[in-house]
C-alpha positions, -999 to +999 in steps of 0.1 A: -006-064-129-024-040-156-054-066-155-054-074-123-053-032-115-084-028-142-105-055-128-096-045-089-113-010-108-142-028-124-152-042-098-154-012-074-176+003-101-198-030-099-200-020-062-214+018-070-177+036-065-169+059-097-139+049-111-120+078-101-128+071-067-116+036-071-083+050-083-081+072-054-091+048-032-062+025-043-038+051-048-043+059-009-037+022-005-004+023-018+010+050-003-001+038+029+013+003+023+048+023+010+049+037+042+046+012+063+070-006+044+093+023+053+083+020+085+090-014+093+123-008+077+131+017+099+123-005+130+140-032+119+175-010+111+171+002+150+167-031+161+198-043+141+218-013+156+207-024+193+213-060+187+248-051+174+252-026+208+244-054+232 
């Protein structure tokens, strides 16, 4: 993942970011895919709790 992460980095500077905007960019990427992993989760637990209720 290290590489991959580095060269996902590389190439954003290739494309004219900085690399600390890359790393914010992708950080900001991550917590948005955390949350809607949480999210989902969250949805599917309610629909679990209906589905036992009907």
């Amino acid at each position: 993942m290290q590489l991959a992460f580095e060269r996902l980095v590389e190439r954003a500077a290739a494309a004219g970011w900085s690399e600390r905007e890359a790393v914010i960019a992708i950080i900001d990427l991550a917590d948005n895919h955390m949350l809607s992993i949480a999210a989902n989760n969250k949805t599917n637990a309610l629909l679990d709790l209906l589905k036992r209720m009907t």
